[in-house]
C-alpha positions as CSV (number, residue, x, y, z in Angstrom):
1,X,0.0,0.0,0.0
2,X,1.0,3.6,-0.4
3,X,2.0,5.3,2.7
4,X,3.2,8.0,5.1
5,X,4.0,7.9,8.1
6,X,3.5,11.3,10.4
7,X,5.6,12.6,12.6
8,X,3.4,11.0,15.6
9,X,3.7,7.3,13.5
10,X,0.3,7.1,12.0
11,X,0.1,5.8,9.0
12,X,-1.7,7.3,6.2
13,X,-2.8,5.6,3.6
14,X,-3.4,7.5,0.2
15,X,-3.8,6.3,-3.8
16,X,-1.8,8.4,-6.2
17,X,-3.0,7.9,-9.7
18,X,-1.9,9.8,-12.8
19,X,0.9,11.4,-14.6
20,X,3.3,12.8,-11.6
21,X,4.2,15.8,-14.2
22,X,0.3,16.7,-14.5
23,X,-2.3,18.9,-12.3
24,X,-3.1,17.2,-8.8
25,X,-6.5,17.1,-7.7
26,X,-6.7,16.1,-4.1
27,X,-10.0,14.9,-2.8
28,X,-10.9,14.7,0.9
29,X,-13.5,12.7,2.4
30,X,-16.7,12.9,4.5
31,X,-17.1,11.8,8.0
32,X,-16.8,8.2,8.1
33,X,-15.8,7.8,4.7
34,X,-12.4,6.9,3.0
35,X,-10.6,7.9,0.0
36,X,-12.9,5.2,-2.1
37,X,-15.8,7.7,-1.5
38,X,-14.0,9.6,-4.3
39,X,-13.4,6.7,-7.0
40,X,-15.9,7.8,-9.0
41,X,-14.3,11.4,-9.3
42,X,-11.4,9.8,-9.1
43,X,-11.8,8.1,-12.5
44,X,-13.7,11.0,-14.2
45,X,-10.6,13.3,-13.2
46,X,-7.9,10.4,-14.6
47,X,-9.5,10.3,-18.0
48,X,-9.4,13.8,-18.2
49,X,-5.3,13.8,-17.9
50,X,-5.2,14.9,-14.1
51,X,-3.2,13.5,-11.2
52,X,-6.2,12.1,-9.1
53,X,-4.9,12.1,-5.5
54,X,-7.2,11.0,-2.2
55,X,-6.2,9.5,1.4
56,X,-7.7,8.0,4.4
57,X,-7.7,10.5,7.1
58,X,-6.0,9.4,10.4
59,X,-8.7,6.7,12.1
60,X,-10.6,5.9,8.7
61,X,-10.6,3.5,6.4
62,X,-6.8,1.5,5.9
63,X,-4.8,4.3,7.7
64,X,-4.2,4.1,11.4
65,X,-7.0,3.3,13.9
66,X,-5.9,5.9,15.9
67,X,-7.2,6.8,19.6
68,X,-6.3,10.4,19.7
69,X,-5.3,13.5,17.6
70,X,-9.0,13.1,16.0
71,X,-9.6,16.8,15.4
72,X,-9.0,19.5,12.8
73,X,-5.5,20.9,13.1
74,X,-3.8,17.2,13.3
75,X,-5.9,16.4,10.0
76,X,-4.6,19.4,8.5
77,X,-0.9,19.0,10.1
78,X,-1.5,15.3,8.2
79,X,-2.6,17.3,4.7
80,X,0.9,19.0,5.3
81,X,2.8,16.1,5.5
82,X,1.1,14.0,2.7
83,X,1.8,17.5,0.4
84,X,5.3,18.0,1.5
85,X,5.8,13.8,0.8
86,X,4.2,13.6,-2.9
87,X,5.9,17.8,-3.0
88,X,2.2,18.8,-4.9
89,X,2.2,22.4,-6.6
90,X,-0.7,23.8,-8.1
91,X,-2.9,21.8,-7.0
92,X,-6.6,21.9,-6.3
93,X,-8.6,20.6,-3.6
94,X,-11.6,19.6,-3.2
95,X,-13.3,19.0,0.0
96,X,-16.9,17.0,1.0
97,X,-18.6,17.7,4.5
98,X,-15.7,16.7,6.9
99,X,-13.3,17.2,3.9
100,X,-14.9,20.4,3.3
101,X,-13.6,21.5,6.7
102,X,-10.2,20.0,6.1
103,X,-9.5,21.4,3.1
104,X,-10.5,25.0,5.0
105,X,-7.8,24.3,7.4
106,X,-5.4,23.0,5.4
107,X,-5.6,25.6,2.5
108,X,-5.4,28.7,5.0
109,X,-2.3,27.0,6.7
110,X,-0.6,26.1,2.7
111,X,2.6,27.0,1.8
112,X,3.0,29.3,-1.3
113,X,2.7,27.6,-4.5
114,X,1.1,23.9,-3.0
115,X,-2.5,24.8,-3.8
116,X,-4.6,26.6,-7.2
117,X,-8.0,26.4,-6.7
118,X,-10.2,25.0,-4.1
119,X,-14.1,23.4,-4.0
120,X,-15.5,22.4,-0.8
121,X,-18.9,20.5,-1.2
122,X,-22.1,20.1,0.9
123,X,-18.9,20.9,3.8
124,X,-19.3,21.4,7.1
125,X,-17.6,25.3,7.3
126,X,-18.3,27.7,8.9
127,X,-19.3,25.9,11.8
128,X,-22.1,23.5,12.1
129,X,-23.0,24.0,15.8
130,X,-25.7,26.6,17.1
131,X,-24.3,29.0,20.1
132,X,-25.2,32.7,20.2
133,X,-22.8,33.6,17.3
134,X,-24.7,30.7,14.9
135,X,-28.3,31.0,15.6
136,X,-28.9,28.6,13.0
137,X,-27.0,25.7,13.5
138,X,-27.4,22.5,15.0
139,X,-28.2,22.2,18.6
140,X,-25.7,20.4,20.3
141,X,-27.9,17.8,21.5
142,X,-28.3,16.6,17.6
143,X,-24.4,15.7,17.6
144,X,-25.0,13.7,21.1
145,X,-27.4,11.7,19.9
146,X,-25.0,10.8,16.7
147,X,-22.6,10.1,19.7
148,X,-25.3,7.5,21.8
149,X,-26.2,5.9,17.9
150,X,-22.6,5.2,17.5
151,X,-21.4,4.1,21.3
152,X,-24.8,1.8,21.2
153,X,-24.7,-0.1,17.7
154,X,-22.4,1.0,15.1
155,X,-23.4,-1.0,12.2
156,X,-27.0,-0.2,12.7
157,X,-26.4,3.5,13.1
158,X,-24.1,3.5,10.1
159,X,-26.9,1.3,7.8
160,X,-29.5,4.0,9.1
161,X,-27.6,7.1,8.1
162,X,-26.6,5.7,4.5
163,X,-30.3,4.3,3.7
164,X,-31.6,7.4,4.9
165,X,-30.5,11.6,5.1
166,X,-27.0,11.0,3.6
167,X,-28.6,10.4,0.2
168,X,-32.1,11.2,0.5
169,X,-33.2,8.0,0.1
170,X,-35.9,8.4,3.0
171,X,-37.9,11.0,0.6
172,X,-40.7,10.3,-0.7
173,X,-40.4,8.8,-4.2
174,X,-36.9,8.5,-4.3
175,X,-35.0,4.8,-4.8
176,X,-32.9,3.6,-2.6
177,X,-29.7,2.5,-4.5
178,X,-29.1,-0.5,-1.8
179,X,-25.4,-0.8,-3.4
180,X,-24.5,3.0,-2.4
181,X,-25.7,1.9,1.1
182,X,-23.8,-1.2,1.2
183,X,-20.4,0.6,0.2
184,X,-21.2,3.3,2.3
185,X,-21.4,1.3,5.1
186,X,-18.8,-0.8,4.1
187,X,-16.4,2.3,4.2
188,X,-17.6,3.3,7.3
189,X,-16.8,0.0,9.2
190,X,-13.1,-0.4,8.2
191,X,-12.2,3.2,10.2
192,X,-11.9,3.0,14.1
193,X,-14.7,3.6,15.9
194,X,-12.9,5.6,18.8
195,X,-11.9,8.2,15.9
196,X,-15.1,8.1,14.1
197,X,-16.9,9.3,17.6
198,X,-14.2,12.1,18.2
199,X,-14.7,13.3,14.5
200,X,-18.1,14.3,15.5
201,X,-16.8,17.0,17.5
202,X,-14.3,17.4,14.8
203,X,-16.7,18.5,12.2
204,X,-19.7,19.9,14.4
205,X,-17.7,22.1,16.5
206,X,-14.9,23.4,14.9
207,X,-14.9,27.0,13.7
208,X,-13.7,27.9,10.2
209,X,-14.8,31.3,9.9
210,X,-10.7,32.6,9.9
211,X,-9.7,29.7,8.1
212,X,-12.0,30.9,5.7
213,X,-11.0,34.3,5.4
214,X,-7.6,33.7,5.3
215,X,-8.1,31.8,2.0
216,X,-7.0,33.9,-1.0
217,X,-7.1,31.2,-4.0
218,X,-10.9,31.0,-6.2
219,X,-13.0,28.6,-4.5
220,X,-15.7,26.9,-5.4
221,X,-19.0,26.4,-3.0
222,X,-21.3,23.8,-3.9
223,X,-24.4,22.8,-1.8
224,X,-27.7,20.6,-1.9
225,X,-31.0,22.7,-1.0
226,X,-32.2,18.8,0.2
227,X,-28.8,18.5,2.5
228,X,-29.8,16.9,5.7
229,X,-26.9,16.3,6.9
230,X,-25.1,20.4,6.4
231,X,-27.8,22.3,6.4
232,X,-26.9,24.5,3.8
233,X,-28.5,27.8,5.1
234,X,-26.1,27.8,7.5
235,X,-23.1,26.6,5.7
236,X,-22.6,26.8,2.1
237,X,-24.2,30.8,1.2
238,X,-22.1,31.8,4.6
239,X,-19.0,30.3,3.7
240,X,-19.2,32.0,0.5
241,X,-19.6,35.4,1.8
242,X,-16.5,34.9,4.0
243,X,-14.0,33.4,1.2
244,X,-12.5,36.0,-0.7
245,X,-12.6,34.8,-4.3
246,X,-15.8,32.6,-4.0
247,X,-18.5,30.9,-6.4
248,X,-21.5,29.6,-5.1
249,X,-23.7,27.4,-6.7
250,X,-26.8,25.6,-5.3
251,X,-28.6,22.4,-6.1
252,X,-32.5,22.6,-6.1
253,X,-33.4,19.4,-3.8
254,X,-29.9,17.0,-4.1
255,X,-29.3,15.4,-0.5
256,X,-25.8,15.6,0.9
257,X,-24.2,12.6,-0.3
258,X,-25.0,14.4,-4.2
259,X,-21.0,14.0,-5.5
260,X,-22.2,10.1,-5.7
261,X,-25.7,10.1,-6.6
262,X,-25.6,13.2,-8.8
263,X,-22.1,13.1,-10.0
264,X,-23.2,13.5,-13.8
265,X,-24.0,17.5,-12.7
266,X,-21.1,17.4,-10.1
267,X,-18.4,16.1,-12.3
268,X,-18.5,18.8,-15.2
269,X,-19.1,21.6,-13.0
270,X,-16.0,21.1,-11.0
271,X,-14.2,20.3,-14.0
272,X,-15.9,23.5,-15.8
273,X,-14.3,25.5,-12.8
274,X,-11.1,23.8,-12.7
275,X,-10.5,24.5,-16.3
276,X,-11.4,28.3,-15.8
């Protein structure tokens, strides 16, 4: 397998496709995805002559099972190391939920020259929580309960979340596609569940809204209207207005797993912005 190994020994696992002298794309997964979340884009990206780069964050899928360091700034300090490894320039990043909020961090915190562009997707900035400064987030007691779900029964709680709000397949008249659930869940069960349960704080609580501002390169905003999972009221338009060099563009009624489901309209329109 390819790997790094961080400065704390966790290994992260990543897949590095592509011509090494062309464009990387680096994707970044959802919460509790791996990098195979992204073959699909993965693919598209390859046949259109770009390095196609994605890794399992520290805890998920094949990289380390680790116990602690589950939290923003050790994913991005992660990001840095992986960069520094595969020495990417140019590049362009492209987050979903979780990844969304990683590639936040990680972009603000870049060195000059590592990243072009970057696309964060149904993500989790500017912060999903609600508190006096974010009247319309989440209620903290939402993120509990995904805490009990997952302490209590795992597997069920990861079947429930794939066959239902992740893709929207608990609306009315839409089909469940029960091999998206299985891989889903499939992906979720080969992380740790000790870093899964910390990530929930990871990508709830965290606070992007500097992270955000600090970013200078064009970025790209994409968001469901149907997200169940981000809100996108209180993510995707605000994000937006806090990036500096921003394009938003929202999706009448997709669900929040819509790179997979929808990836015909996801596809061209992040290649379509890439190529700008």
């Amino acid at each position: 397998m390819d790997t790094i190994t961080t400065q704390d020994g966790v290994s992260i696992y990543f897949k590095d496709w592509g011509p090494k002298d062309a464009q990387p794309i680096v994707f970044h997964h959802g919460w509790p995805l791996s990098a195979d979340d992204w073959d699909t884009q993965m693919l598209y990206f390859l046949d259109k002559g770009f390095r196609v780069i994605a890794h399992d964050r520290r805890g998920h899928g094949r990289s380390t099972q680790t116990w602690d360091g589950n939290d923003m700034d050790t994913y991005a300090a992660d990001l840095i190391a992986l960069t520094d490894a595969l020495d990417l320039k140019n590049a362009v990043h492209i987050g979903h939920s979780t990844g969304g909020g990683e590639v936040a961090r990680y972009v603000a915190r870049s060195k000059p020259g590592r990243v072009a562009k970057a696309a964060l997707v149904s993500a989790v900035p500017p912060i999903m929580v609600k508190s006096d400064s974010n009247p319309g987030g989440l209620p903290i007691e939402a993120f509990d309960q995904l805490r009990t779900a997952l302490a209590a029964n795992r597997a069920q709680f990861y079947q429930d979340v794939a066959s239902g709000p992740f893709y929207g397949f608990n609306r009315e008249g839409v089909k469940t596609i029960d091999a998206v659930v299985h891989n889903w869940w499939r992906q979720g069960m080969m992380g740790g569940a000790k870093a899964h349960y910390d990530c929930i704080k990871a990508f709830s609580e965290t606070d992007f809204t500097e992270d955000l501002k600090a970013i200078t390169v064009p970025t790209l905003v994409l968001h469901g209207t149907d997200d169940q999972i981000v809100p996108y009221k209180d993510a995707g338009p605000l994000s937006a207005k806090l990036l500096q060099n921003s394009t938003l563009k929202l999706y009448d009624g997709f669900p929040h797993g819509m790179l997979t489901v929808h990836a015909d309209v996801l596809n061209p329109d992040l290649l379509a912005f890439i190529k700008s």
